[in-house]
N, C-alpha and C positions, 0 to 999 in steps of 0.2 A: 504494500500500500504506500502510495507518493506520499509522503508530509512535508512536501517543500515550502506549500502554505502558510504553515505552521514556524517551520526552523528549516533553514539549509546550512552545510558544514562550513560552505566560505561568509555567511552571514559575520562585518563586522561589527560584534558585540562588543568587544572590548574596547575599541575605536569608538564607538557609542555613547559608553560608558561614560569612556576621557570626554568626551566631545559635552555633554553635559554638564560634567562640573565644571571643564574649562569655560563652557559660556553663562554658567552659572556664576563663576567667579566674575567673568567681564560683564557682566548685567549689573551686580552689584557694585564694581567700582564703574561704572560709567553712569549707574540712577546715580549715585554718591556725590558723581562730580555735576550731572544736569537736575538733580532734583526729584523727588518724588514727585510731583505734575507731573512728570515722563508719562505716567500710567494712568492718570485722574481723566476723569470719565469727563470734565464739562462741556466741550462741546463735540461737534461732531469729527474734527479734525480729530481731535484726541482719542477718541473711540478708533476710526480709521488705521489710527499709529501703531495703539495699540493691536489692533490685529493684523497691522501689515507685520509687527514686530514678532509676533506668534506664528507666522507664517515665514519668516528668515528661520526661525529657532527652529521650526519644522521641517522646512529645508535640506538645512546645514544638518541635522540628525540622521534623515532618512536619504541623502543624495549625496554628492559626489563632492560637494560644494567644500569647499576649506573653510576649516572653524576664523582663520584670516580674514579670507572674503566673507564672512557671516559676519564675524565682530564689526569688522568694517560698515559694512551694512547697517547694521543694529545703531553703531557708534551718529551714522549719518543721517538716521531719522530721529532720534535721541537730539542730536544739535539741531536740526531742522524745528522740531519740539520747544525746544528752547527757545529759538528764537522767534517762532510766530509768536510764544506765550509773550516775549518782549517786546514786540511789534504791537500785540492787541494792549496791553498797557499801553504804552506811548503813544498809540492811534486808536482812537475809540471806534472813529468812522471802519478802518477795516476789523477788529471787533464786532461791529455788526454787520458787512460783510462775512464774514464767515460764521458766525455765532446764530444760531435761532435764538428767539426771546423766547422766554415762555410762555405758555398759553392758560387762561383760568378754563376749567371745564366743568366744576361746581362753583357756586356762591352760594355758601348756606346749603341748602335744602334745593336749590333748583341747579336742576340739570343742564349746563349753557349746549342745550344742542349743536344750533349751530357752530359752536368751536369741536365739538366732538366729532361732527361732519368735517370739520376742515381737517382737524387731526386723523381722519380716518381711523378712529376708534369707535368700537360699538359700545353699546349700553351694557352688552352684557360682560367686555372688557373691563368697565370703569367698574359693574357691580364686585368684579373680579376682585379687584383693587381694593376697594373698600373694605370684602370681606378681610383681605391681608390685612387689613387695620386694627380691625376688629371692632370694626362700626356695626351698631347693633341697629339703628334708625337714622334718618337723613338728620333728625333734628340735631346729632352728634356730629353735622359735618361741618368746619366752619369756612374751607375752601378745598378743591382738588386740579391740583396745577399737574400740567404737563410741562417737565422739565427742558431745557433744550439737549440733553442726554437722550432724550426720550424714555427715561424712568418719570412714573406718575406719583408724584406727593400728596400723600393724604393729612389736611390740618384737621385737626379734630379735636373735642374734649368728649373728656370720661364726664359718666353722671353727675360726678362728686366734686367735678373741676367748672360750677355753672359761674363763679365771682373771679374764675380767671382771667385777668384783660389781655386781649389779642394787642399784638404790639402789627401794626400796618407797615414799618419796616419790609415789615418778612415779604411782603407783596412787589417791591419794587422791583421794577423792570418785568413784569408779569403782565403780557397783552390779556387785555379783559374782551376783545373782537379778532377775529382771524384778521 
């Protein structure tokens, strides 16, 4: 019975192995030297980087590719990283170029349909959601934003939390219209 599938005898495993920790080790001093943001979710760039960088690492592991030419690689969207993050500080205008805002998709107890049309999210998505919250009735809902990650925020109070005051803060930069 073939198990080449499975294992073959020229499979480099040990090369593998090394090939791992060594870009384990160069992953840790190159976040070290560009920052943890390397990997933070906020916008969609970031997200992108993030999995173009899971796809170097996947690569280099499973192909022919030099753990070199991979670190390279890694090292080159890593500063690319960095430097949008510096540009979107210093320029707000492309900051919102490439940044979505976020969108409200409750207020309260109502359902802002049409933002949930524009977001392409269903009703029964957002009930989703809420249940992760562990909202028991709408009247616990005090907003639910769709982030520009595209992770959904659910504000809310507990029964016991009714003399909590909302600080509006938290809403800023949050489109309340598609």
């Amino acid at each position: 019975m073939e198990l080449d599938w499975i294992y073959k005898n020229d499979d480099p495993l040990i090369q593998t192995l090394l090939g791992c920790c060594l870009l384990f080790i160069a992953i840790i001093v190159l976040t070290r030297f560009v920052g943890l943001r390397s990997f933070a979710k906020f916008t969609a760039y970031d997200f992108a980087f993030t999995i173009a960088i899971g796809s170097i690492i996947s690569t280099i592991l499973t192909s022919s590719t030099s753990i070199a030419h991979g670190v390279f690689a890694i090292a080159g969207l890593l500063i690319l990283t960095y430097i949008f993050s510096f540009l979107q500080r210093k320029f707000p205008k492309l900051n919102s170029l490439i940044s979505n805002k976020p969108l409200l998709l409750m207020d309260g107890d109502k359902i802002l349909t049409e933002n949930l049309q524009h977001a392409r999210i269903e009703e029964g998505q957002l009930m989703s959601k809420l249940r992760e919250a562990n909202v028991l009735n709408f009247g616990q809902v005090l907003y639910v934003v769709l982030e520009s990650t595209g992770d959904i925020s659910v504000l809310h109070k507990s029964s016991n939390e009714s003399d909590v005051k909302f600080d509006q803060k938290i809403l800023d930069g949050v489109r309340t219209k598609p």
